[in-house]
C-alpha positions in Angstrom: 36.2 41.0 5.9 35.7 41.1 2.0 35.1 43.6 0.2 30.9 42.4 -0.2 31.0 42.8 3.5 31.4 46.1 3.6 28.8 48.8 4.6 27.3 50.8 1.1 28.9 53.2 -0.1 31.4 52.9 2.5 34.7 54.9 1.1 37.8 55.0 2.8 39.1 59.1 3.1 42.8 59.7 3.4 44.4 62.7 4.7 48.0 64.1 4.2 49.1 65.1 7.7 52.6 67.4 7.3 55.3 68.6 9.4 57.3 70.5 7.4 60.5 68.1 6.4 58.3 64.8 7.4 57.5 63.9 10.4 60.7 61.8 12.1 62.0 63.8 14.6 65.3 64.2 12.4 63.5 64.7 9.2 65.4 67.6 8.1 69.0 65.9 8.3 67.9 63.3 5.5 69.1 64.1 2.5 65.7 63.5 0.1 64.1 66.3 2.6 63.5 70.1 1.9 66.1 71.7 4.5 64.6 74.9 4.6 60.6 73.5 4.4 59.3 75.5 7.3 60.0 79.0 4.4 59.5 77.4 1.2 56.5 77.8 -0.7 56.9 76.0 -3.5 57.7 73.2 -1.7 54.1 73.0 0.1 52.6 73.6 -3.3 54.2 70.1 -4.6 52.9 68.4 -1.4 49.3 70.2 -2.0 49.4 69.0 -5.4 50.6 65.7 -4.8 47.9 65.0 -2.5 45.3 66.4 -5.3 46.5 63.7 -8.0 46.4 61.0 -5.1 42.3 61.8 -4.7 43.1 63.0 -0.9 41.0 64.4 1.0 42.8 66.9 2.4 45.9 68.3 4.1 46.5 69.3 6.9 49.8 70.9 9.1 50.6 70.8 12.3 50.8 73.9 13.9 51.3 75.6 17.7 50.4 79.0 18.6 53.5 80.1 19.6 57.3 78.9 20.0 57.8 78.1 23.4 61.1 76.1 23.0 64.3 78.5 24.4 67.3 77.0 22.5 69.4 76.5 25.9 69.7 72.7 25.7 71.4 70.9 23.1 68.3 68.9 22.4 65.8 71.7 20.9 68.7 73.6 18.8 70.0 70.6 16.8 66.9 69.0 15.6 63.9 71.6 16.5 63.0 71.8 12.1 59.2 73.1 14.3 60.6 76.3 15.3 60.0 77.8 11.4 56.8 77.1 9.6 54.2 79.2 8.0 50.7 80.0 9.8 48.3 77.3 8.1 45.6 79.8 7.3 47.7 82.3 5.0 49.8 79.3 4.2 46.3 77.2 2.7 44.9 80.5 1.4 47.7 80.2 -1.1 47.7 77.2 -2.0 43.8 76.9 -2.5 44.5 78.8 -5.9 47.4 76.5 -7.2 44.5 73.3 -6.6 41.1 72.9 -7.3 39.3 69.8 -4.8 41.6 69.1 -1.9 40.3 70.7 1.6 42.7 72.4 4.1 43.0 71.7 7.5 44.3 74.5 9.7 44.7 74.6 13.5 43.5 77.4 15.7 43.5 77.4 19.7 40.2 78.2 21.8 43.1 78.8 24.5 44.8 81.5 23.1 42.9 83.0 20.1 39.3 85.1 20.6 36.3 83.7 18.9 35.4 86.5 16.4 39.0 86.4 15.1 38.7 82.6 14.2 35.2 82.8 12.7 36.3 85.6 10.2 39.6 84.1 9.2 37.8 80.6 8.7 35.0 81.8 6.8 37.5 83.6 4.8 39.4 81.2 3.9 36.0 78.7 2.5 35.4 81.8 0.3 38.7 81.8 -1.0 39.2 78.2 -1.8 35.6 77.8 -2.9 34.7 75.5 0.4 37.5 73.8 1.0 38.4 75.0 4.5 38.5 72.9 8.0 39.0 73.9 11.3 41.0 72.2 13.7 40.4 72.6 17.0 42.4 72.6 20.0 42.7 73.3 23.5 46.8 73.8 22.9 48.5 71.5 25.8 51.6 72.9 25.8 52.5 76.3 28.0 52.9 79.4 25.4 50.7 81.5 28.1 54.0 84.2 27.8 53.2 84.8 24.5 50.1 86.0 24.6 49.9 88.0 27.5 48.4 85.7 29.7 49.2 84.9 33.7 49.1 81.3 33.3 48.3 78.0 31.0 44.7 77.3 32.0 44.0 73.6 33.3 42.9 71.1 31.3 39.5 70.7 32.5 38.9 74.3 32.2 40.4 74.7 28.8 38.0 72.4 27.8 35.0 74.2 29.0 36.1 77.3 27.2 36.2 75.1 24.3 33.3 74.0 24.4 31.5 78.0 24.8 34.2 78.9 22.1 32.9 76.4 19.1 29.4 78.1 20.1 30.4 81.5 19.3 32.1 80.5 16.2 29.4 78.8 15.1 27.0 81.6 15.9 28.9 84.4 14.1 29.1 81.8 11.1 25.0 82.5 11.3 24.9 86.2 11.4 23.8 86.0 7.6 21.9 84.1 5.9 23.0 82.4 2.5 21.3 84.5 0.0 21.4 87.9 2.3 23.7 89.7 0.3 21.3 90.5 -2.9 22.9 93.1 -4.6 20.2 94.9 -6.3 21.6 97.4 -8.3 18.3 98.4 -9.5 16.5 98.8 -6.6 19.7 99.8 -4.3 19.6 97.4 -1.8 22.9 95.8 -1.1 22.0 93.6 1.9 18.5 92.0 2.7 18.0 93.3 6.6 15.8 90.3 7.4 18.2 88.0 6.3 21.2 89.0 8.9 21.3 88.1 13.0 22.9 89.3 15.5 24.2 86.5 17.9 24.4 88.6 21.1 26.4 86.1 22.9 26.9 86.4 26.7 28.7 83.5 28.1 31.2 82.6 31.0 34.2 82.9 29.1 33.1 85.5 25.8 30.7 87.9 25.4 30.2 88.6 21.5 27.5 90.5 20.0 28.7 90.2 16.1 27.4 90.0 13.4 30.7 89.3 11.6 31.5 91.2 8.5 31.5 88.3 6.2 29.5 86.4 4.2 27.8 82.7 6.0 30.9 80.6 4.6 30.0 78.6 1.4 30.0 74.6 3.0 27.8 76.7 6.0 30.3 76.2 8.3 34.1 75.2 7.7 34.5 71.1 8.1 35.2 71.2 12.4 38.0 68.5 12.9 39.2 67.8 16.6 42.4 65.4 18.0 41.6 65.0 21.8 41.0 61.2 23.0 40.6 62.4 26.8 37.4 62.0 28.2 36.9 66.1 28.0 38.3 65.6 24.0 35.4 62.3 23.1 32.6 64.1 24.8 33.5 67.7 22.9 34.2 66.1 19.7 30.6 63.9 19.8 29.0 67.5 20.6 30.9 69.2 17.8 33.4 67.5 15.8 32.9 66.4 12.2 36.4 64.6 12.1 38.2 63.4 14.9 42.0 62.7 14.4 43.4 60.1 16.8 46.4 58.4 17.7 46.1 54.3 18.4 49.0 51.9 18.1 47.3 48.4 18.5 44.0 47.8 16.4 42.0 46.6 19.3 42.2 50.2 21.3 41.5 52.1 17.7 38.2 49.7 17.7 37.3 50.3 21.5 37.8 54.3 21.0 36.2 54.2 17.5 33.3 52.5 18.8 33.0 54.8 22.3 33.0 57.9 20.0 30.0 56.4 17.6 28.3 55.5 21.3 28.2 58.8 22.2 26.8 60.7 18.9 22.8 60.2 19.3 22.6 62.3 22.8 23.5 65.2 20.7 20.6 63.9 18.2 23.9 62.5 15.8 24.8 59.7 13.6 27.5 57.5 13.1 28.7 59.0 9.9 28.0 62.5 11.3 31.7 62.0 12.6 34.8 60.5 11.3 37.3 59.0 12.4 40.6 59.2 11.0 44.0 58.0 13.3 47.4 58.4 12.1 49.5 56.4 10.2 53.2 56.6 9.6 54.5 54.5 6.6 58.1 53.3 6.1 58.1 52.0 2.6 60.0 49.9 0.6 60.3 47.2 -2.2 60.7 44.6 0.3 60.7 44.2 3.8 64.4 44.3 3.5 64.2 47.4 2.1 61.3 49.2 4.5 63.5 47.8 7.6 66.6 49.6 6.2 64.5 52.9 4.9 63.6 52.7 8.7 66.3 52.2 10.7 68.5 54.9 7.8 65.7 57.4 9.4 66.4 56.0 13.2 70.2 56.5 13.0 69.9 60.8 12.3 68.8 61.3 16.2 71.3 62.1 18.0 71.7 61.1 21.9 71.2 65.0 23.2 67.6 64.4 20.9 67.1 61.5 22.4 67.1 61.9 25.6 65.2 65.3 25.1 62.2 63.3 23.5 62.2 61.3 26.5 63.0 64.2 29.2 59.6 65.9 27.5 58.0 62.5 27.8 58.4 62.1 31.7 57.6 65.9 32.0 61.4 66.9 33.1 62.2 64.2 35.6 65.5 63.4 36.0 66.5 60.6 34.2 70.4 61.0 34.8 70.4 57.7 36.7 69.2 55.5 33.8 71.1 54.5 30.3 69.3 54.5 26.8 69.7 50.5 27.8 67.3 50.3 30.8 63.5 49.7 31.1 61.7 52.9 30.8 60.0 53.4 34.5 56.6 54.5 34.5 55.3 57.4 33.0 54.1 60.5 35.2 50.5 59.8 36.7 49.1 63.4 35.3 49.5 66.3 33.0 48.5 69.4 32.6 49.1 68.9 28.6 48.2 66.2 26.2 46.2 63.6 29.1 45.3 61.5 25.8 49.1 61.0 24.5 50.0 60.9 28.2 47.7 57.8 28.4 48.7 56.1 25.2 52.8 56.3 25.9 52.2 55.2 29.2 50.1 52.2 28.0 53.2 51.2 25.9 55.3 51.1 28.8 53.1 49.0 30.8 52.2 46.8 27.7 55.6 46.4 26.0 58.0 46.9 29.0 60.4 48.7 26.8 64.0 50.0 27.0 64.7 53.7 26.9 66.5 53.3 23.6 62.7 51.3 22.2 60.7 54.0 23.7 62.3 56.8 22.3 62.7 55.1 18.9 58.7 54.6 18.9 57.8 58.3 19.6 60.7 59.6 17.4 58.9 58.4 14.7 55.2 59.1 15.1 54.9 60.3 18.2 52.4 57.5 19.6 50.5 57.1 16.1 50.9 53.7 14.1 53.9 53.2 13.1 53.7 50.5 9.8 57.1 49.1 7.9 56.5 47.2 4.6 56.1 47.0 1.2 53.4 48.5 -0.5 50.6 45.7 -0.2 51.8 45.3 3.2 50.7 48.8 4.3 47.9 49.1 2.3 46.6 46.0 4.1 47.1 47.2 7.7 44.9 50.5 6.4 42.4 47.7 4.8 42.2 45.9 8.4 41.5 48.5 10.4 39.2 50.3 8.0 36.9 47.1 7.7 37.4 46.0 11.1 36.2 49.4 12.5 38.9 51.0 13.6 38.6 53.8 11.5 36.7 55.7 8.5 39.9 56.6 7.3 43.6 57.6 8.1 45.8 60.7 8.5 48.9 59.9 6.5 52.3 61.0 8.7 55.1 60.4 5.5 58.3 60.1 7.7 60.0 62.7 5.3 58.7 65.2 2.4 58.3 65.3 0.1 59.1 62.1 -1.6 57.3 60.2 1.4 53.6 61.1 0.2 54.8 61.0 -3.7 55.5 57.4 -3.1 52.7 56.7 -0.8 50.6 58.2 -3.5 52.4 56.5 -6.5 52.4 53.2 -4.6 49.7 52.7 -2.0 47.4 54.4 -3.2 46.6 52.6 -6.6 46.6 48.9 -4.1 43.7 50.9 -2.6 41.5 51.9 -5.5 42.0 48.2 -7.1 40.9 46.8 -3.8 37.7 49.6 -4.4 38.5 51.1 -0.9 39.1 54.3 -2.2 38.2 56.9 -5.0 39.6 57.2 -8.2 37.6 60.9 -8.7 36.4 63.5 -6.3 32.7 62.9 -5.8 32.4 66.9 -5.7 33.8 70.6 -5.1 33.7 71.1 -1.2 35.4 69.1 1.6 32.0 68.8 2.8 31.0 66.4 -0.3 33.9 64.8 -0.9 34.0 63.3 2.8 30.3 62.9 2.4 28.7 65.5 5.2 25.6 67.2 5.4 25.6 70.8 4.9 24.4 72.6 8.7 21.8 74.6 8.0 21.5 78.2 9.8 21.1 77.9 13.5 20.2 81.4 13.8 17.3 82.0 11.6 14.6 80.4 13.6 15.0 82.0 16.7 11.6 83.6 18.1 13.2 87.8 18.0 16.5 89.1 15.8 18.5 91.5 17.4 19.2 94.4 15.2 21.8 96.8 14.9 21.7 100.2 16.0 22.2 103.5 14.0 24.8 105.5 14.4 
């Protein structure tokens, strides 16, 4: 497709997506990495700034509720760099005053975490980095139920339906004022204009919340709401409420067939198609050559050791014993079900059916990305696989995985990014303050103010 061909106005966004030393599994044993990432400040504050000069839209870290990883197999204490890392919302509201446009993505479970908590420390964190913040949503697939006092890891299906009453609330306490409440008449007295606040007197099968919350209505109205889940529960709840979806796809024609169901599904909730992007993953090997992107990769592929190995694919085929096969064999199917990631699930075991790999092939494809794209080139090379799937429909724009940190985004930035503003695909300037305008979304406006009676707080 040229570049006429393209819809108006049409901008690619980009996102730096960060595991603390990079995401290869064995990040923190190459020598270019930050061994002690997880603790270092400084060192997230070059990434943050990095991004900034490359015109990103934002960052974003991955992040789990809890440790849930025991150290008794060789596996998780040689190579698990995961088990140290900042919490993303303290983490970005530092950073927010060391940068001035990027947005911050930070993750926050509907499973484990209560409504009024998230809604607070979201909206505080848009007031402290002037409307930068995003939310990411999850249902949390794997089991840290032990951590937080809980009986059991609820089942998908039903961790979805919380999710969905969850976003609600959020949203609702988002409401309780609204944006020009808080008047501040010293002259007259009046702090807070009483008609202007609601109270959201939620009662719901999973929370009952009254609020209001004891913060201002958060300066983009609500934080940008990004979501990752490609199961069927994940589309339908990210077409109710998602503003970004982040996705996983290996071959471009499922990243069209899933970019095109989510679209499908947007007007039923009285949505359009760039009321929701779409951004998959991308993990770049770079290199002057091919040559020298083959070797880049494979210097990356020889740090796993066999005990990691074989741990990525025990946690892969959900703790089956696997004693009987070598790293040389075909990889037998995948389990049917799980009560974790169903969308990853689905895409690893469409590899094994489509690619009939070894052990060794599988484990090197997930060690790397961890089902995202995986792309090994030159500059120009990787710059047009984001070009082809980006006109082709695929995506609005991509979550940038560098392999290791921080020189993989400084040279993604230095080297693929300039390809992409030449091509006009991407900005050379933010278009404005917020996340919300630079990835070009409406502003909501209050859900609460028109409803028919306000609940009002009582005296003490």
């Amino acid at each position: 497709m040229s570049q006429t061909d393209r819809k108006p106005n049409r901008k690619l966004r980009l996102g730096a997506f960060l595991q603390a030393t990079g995401h290869h599994v064995s990040a923190w044993l190459h020598p270019a990495t930050q061994a002690d990432a997880g603790h270092n400040l400084d060192h997230y504050k070059q990434i943050a700034q990095t991004a900034e000069r490359g015109k990103f839209d934002l960052v974003f870290v991955a992040d789990s509720p809890g440790g849930y990883a025991d150290f008794t197999d060789e596996a998780t204490f040689r190579q698990n760099a995961k088990a140290a890392h900042f919490e993303p919302v303290t983490l970005w509201s530092a950073l927010s005053q060391v940068t001035e446009r990027i947005g911050f993505v930070a993750t926050s479970t509907t499973t484990y975490e209560d409504p009024y908590t998230t809604a607070r420390k979201f909206a505080s964190l848009d007031w402290i980095s002037g409307g930068r913040a995003a939310w990411n949503v999850v249902t949390t697939g794997a089991d840290v139920s032990a951590n937080f006092s809980k009986p059991a890891h609820l089942e998908h299906s039903r961790r979805y339906e919380r999710a969905e009453e969850y976003i609600d609330v959020v949203k609702g306490l988002w409401d309780s004022y609204e944006d020009d409440a808080f008047v501040r008449d010293r002259d007259a007295g009046v702090y807070l204009d009483t008609d202007k606040f609601h109270v959201l007197g939620h009662e719901g099968e999973h929370f009952q919340v009254r609020g209001p919350l004891n913060i201002g209505r958060p300066p983009q109205g609500y934080p940008v709401i990004v979501q990752a889940g490609a199961s069927e529960p994940g589309r339908e709840l990210a077409a109710r409420t998602a503003e970004v979806i982040f996705t996983a796809n290996l071959i471009l024609a499922d990243a069209q067939d899933f970019y095109r169901d989510v679209k499908a599904r947007l007007p039923r909730y009285g949505r359009r198609g760039e009321d929701l992007l779409v951004m998959p993953g991308i993990f770049p090997v770079l290199g002057g050559t091919e040559a020298e992107a083959q070797a880049n990769y494979e210097e990356l592929q020889s740090l796993v050791h066999p005990a990691v190995a074989w741990g990525i694919l025990r946690r892969h085929y959900q703790g089956a014993d696997l004693s009987g096969y070598s790293l040389d064999d075909i990889a037998p199917p995948l389990p049917s079900d799980t009560n974790g990631s169903k969308s990853r699930l689905k895409l690893v075991s469409d590899l094994v059916e489509r690619e009939r790999p070894t052990l060794r092939q599988l484990y090197r494809q997930v060690s790397t990305a961890r089902g995202h794209l995986t792309s090994v080139g030159t500059p120009e090379q990787i710059a047009d696989v984001i070009q082809s799937w980006f006109e082709g429909e695929a995506a609005d724009g991509f979550n940038i995985m560098p392999p290791i940190l921080p020189t993989g985004l400084t040279d993604f930035v230095d080297q693929v990014v300039p390809i992409l503003q030449r091509r006009g695909l991407f900005r050379e300037e933010y278009e404005g303050r917020t996340l919300r305008e630079n990835l070009g979304l409406q502003r909501p406006v209050n859900g609460l103010t028109n409803r028919a009676v306000t609940p009002r707080l009582e005296h003490a």
